[in-house]
C-alpha positions in Angstrom: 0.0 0.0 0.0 1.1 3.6 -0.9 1.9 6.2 1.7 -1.4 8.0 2.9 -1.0 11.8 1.8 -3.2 14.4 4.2 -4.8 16.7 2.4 -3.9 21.0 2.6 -5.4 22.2 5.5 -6.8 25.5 5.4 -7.7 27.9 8.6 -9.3 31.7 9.5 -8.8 34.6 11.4 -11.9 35.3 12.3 -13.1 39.0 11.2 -15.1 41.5 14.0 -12.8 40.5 16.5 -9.9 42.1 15.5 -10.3 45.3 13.4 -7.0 46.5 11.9 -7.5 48.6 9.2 -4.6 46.7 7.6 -7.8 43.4 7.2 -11.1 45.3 7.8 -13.8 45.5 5.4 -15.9 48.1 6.2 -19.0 46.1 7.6 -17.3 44.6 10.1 -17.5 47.9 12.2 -20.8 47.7 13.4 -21.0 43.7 13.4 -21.0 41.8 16.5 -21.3 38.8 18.2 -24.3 37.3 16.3 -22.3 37.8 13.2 -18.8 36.3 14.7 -21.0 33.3 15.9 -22.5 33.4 12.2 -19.0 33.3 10.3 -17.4 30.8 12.9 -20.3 28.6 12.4 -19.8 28.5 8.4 -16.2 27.2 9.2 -17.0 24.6 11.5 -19.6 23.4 8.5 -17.4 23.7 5.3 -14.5 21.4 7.0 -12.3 24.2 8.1 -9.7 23.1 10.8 -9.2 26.0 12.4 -10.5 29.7 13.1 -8.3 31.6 14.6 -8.7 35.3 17.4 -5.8 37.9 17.7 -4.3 39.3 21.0 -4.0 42.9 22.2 -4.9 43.9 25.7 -4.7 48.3 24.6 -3.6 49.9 22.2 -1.7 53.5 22.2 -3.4 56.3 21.3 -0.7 56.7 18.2 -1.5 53.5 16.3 -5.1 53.4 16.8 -6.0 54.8 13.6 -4.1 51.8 12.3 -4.5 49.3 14.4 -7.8 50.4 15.8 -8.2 49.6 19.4 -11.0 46.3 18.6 -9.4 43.4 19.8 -11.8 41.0 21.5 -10.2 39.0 23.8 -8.3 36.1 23.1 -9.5 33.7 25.7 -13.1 34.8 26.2 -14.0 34.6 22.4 -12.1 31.2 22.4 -14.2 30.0 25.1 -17.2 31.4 23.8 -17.0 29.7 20.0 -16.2 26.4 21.7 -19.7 26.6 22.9 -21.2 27.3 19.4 -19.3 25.4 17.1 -18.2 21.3 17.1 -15.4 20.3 15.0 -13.6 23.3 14.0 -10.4 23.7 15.9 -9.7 27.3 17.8 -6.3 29.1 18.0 -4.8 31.8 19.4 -3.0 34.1 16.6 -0.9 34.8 18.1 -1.3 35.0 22.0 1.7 37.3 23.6 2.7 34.9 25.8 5.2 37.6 27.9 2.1 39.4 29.2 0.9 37.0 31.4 2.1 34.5 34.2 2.9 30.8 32.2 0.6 29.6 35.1 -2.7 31.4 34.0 -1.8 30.9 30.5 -1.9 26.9 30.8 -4.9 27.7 32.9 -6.8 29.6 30.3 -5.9 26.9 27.2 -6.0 24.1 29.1 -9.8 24.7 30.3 -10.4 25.7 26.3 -9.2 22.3 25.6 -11.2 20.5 28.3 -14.2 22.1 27.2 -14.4 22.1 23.2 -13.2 18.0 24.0 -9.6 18.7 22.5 -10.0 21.4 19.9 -7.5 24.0 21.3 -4.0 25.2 19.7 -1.8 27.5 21.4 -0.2 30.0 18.8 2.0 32.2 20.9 4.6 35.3 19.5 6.8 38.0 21.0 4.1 40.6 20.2 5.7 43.8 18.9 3.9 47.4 20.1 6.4 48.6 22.8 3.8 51.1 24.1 1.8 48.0 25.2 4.4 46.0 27.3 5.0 49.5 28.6 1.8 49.9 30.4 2.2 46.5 31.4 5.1 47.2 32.8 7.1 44.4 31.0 10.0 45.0 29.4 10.0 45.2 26.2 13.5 44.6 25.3 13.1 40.7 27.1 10.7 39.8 24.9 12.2 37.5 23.5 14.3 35.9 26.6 10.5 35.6 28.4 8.3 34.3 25.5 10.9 31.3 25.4 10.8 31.1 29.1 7.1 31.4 28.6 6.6 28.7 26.0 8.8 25.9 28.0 7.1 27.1 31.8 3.5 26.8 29.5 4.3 23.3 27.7 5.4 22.0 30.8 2.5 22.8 32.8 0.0 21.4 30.2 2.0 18.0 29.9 2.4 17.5 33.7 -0.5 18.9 36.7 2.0 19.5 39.4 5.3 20.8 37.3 5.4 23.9 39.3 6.2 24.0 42.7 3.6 21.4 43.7 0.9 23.7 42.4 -1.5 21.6 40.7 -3.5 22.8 37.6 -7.1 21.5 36.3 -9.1 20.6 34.2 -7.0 18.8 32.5 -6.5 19.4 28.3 -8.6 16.9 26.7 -5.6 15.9 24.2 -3.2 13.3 24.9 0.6 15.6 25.5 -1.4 19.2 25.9 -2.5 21.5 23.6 -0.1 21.9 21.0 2.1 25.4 20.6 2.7 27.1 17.2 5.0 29.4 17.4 4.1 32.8 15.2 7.0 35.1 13.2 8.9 35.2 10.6 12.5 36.9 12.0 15.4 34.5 12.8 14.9 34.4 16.8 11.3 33.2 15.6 12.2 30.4 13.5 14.3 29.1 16.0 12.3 29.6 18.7 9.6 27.5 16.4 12.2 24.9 15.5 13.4 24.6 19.1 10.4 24.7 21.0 7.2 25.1 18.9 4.5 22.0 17.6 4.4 24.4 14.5 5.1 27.5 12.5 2.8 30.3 11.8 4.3 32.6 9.7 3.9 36.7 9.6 5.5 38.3 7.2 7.6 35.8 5.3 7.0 36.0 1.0 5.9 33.1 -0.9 9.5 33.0 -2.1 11.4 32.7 0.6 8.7 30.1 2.4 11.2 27.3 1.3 14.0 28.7 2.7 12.7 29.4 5.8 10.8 25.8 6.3 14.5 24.3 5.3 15.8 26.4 8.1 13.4 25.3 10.9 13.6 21.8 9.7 17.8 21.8 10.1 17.4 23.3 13.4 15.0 21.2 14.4 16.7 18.3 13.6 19.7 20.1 15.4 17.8 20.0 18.5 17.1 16.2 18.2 13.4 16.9 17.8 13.2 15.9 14.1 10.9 12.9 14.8 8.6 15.1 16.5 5.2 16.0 14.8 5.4 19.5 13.4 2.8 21.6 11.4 4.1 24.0 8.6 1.7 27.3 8.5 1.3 29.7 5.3 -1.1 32.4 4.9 -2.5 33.2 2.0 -3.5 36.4 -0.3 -7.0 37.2 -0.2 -9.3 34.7 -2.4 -12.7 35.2 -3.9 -13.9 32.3 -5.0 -16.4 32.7 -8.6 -16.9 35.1 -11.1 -15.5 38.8 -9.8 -18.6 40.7 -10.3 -17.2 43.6 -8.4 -13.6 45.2 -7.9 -12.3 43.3 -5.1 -8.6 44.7 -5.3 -5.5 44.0 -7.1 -3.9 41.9 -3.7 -7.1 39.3 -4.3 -6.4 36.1 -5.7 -9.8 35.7 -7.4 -11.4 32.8 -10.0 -12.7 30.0 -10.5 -12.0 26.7 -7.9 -9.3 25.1 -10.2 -7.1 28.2 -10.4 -7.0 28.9 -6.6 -6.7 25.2 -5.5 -3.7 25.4 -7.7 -2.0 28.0 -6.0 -2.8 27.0 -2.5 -1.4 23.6 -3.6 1.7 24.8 -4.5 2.2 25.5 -0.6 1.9 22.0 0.1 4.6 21.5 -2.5 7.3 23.3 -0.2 6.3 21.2 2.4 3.4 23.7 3.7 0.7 21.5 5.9 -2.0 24.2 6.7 -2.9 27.3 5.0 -5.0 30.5 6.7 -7.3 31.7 3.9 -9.1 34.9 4.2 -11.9 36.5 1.6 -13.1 40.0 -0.1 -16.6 40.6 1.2 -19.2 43.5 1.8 -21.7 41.7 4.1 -21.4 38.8 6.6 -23.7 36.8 4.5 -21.0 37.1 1.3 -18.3 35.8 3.7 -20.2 33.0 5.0 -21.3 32.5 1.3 -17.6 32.7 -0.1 -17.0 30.1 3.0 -19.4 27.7 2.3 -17.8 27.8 -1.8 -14.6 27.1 -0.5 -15.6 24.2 1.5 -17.5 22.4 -1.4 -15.4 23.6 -4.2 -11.9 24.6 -3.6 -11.1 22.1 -0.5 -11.5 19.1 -2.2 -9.2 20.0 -5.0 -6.4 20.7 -2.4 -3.7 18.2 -2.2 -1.0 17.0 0.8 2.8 17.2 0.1 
């Protein structure tokens, strides 16, 4: 019998909750949660494997005409769509691990786990507005130093109940080893700090081009580290799609057509070795997201191939 090949899996980052005008479409400003429940819901019935929720606790004053200062939280809107959807798995993108105590983050994601029966993925970065870890009073130039300290004090405490200090930690995550950690960024200390302690890599930033570079980086440091025989997920993230007939200008950065022509391009992620893809989509209305959804699911997803 012939090797089993898995499929391309494709994810989300979910709209509404986090509001940068970088990603925004304009109706997404006075949706809510109906409409997040809505969206996360068309997911969890096309066969996606993941949506994903930002992370910022304020934003300065300076960047919020950028950034915007909507960010739902992280762990309460995780919590809340593992009440509302089933299979669909839910991850942080990327949680800044440095701003909270390793204890309450295994806390938080370890209860997600326990109660969507397993479906919980930890994506964790160094974060990146200084003004933020400022009026945390973290320092910003450790983070680095403290998201690695973070990451091992984190995995450590979701593999074992009492691995700090006799200080015991449940429920338990419903998946056998913890909830796995992807590890987000595309600069070198990310890549290593993916290759050396992550379950995955969710890159932000990195060009299709150099995606094979960097995945033959991670995967000689991993091996490196002696942890080539241990499972590891390979992120991408595509351009915007829109899936059909363009019947109005969706923008020069979206990939639009018909099903054959973008299956082809998302395939030729797998073909650098690429096991999950986050997809996003051109829309004016919830209802043409959760349309252009529900079209990928039947007619782009099976096209998509494994490596």
């Amino acid at each position: 019998m012939g090797e089993v090949v898995t499929p391309l899996r494709f994810g989300i980052q979910l709209p509404i909750q986090a509001q940068s005008t970088y990603f925004v479409e304009p109706w997404e400003q006075s949706a809510g949660a109906a409409d997040l429940a809505l969206v996360a819901r068309a997911c969890d019935a096309a066969g996606f494997d993941y949506v994903a929720v930002c992370d910022h606790i304020a934003v300065p004053r300076a960047l919020a005409g950028s950034m915007s200062t909507t960010w739902y939280d992280t762990v309460a809107t995780l919590g809340y769509l593992a009440g509302i959807t089933t299979n669909v798995r839910l991850l942080s993108h990327v949680y800044v691990a440095a701003y909270r105590h390793p204890l309450a983050t295994a806390k938080a994601f370890a209860t997600i786990d326990a109660l969507s029966r397993g479906r919980a993925i930890l994506g964790i970065g160094a974060g990146h507005v200084q003004a933020e870890f400022d009026a945390l009073g973290i320092d910003f130039a450790r983070r680095g130093a403290l998201t690695d300290a973070a990451i091992d004090a984190v995995r450590a405490a979701l593999e074992d109940e009492w691995a700090h200090d006799d200080m015991g930690q449940r429920p338990r995550p419903a998946q056998m080893g913890g909830v796995p950690i992807w590890v987000g960024g595309s600069s070198p200390a990310a890549l290593r700090r993916a290759a050396q302690r992550g379950d995955g890599w969710l890159p932000q930033g990195t060009p299709k081009k150099e995606m094979p570079a960097a995945i033959a980086r991670i995967i000689e440091m991993r091996e490196a580290a002696g942890r080539g025989a241990h499972p590891f997920t390979f992120g991408a993230i595509a351009p915007f799609l829109w899936v059909g007939e363009q019947t109005w200008d969706t923008g020069e950065q979206c990939l639009g057509g018909d099903p054959e022509r973008i299956a082809r391009y998302l395939n030729s992620f797998a073909e650098m070795g690429v096991d999950q893809v986050q997809v996003r989509f051109r829309s004016r209305s919830v209802a043409e997201l959760c349309e252009q959804i529900q079209r990928f699911g039947a007619d782009v997803a099976p096209l998509l191939k494994g490596d």
